[in-house]
C-alpha positions as CSV (number, residue, x, y, z in Angstrom):
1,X,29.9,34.6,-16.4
2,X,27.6,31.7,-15.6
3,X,23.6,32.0,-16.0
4,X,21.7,30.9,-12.9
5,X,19.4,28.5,-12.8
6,X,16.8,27.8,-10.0
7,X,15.0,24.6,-9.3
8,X,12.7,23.8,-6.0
9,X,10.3,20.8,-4.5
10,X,8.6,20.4,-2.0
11,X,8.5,17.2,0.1
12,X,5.9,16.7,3.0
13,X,8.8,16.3,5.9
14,X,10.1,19.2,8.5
15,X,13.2,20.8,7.4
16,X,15.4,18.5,9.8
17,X,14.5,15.1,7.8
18,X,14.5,17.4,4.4
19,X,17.9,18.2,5.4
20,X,19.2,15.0,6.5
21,X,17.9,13.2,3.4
22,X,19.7,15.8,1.3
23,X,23.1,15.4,3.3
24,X,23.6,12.0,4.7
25,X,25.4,10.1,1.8
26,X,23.0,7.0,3.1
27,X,20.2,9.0,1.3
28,X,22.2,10.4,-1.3
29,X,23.2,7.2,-2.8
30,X,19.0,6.7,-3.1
31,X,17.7,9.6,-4.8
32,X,21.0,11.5,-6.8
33,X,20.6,10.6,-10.3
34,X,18.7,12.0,-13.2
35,X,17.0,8.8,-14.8
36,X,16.9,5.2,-13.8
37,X,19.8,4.1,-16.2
38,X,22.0,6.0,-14.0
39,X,22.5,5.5,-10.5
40,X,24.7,6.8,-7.3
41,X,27.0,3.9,-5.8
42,X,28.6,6.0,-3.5
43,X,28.9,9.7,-1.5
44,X,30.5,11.1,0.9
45,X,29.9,14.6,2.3
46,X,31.7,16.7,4.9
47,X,29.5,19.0,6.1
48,X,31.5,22.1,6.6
49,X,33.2,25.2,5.2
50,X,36.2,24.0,3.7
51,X,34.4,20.1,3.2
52,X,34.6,18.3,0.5
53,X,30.8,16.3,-1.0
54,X,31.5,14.4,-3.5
55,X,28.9,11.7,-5.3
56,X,30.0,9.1,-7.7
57,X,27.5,8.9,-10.6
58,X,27.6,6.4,-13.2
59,X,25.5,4.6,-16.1
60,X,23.7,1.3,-14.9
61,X,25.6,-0.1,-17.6
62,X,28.9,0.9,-16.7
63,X,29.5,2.7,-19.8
64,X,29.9,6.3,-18.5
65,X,31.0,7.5,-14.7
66,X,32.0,11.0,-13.1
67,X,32.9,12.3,-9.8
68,X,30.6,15.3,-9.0
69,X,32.4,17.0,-6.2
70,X,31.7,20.4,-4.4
71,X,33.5,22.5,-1.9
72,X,31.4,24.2,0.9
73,X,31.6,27.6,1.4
74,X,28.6,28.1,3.5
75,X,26.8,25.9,6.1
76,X,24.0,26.7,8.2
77,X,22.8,23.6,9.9
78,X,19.2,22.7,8.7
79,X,18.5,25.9,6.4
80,X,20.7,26.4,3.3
81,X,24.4,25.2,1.8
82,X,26.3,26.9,-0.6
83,X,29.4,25.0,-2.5
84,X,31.3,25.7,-5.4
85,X,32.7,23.2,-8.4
86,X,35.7,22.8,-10.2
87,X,35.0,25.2,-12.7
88,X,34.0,27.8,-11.0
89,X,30.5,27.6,-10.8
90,X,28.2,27.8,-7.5
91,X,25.5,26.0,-5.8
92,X,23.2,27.3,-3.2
93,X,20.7,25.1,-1.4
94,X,17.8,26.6,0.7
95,X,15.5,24.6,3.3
96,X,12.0,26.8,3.6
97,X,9.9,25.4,6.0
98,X,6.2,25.8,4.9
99,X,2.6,24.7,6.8
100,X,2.5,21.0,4.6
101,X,6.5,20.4,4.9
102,X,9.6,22.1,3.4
103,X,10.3,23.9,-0.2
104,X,13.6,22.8,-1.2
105,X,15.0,25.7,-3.5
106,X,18.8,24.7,-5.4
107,X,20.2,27.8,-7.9
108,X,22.8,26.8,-9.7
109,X,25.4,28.2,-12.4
110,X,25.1,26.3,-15.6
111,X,27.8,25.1,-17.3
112,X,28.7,26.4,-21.2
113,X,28.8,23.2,-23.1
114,X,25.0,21.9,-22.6
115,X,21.6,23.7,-23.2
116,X,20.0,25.7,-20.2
117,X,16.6,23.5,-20.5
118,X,18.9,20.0,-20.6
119,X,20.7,21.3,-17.5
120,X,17.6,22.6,-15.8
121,X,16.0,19.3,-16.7
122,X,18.5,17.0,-15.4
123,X,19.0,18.9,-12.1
124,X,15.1,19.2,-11.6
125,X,14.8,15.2,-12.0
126,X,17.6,14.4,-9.9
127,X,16.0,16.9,-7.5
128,X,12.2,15.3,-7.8
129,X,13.9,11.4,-6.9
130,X,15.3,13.3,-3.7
131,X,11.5,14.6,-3.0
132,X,10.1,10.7,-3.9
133,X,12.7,9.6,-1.4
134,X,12.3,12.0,1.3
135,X,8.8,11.1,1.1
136,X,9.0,8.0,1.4
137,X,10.9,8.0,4.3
């Protein structure tokens, strides 16, 4: 049994560019890591139940690397994602549009080696670079 965990932004864009900075691996690569010693040199995402995301993350350094990869089991174009991991865990991303922009909601299931508020941290600052990016865009 995995606890869940949710994390939101908001970014100042409609939901279509919050969703397209979220999903095309272009954007990805810009925003998906958790502090600037790490970075994302590559993604690829196929955007449909059954697809396959997957984002290469790695240490500026080259000291430390990994492969975070998803299947999709839910897809509804411009409003929410759902994928599951390797290990069983799931990931749900909702799109809310709101009168400034969109709130960007992710619950996740937290893995059992790491605390909650390391996890929680690390997937909220990884989620606040996609907000600075979307923003800026």
């Amino acid at each position: 049994m995995f606890t869940k965990l949710l994390i939101e932004v908001h970014v100042a864009s409609n939901a279509e560019k919050a969703w397209a900075c979220y999903t095309d691996p272009q954007h990805i690569t810009q925003w998906n890591f958790a502090s600037p010693d790490w970075h994302c040199p590559s993604a690829s995402n196929d955007l449909r139940v059954g697809g396959k995301y997957i984002a290469r993350m790695e240490a500026r350094d080259g000291s430390f690397g990994f492969d975070f990869e998803g299947i999709y089991s839910a897809v509804e174009q411009g409003s929410s994602l759902s994928y599951g991991l390797s290990d069983g865990r799931k990931v749900e991303v909702r799109f809310q549009p709101t009168a400034e922009g969109t709130r960007v909601e992710v619950e996740f299931d937290a893995e059992n080696e790491n605390p909650i508020e390391l996890q929680k941290g690390g997937w909220q600052a990884i989620l606040n670079n996609y907000a600075k990016h979307t923003d800026q865009q």
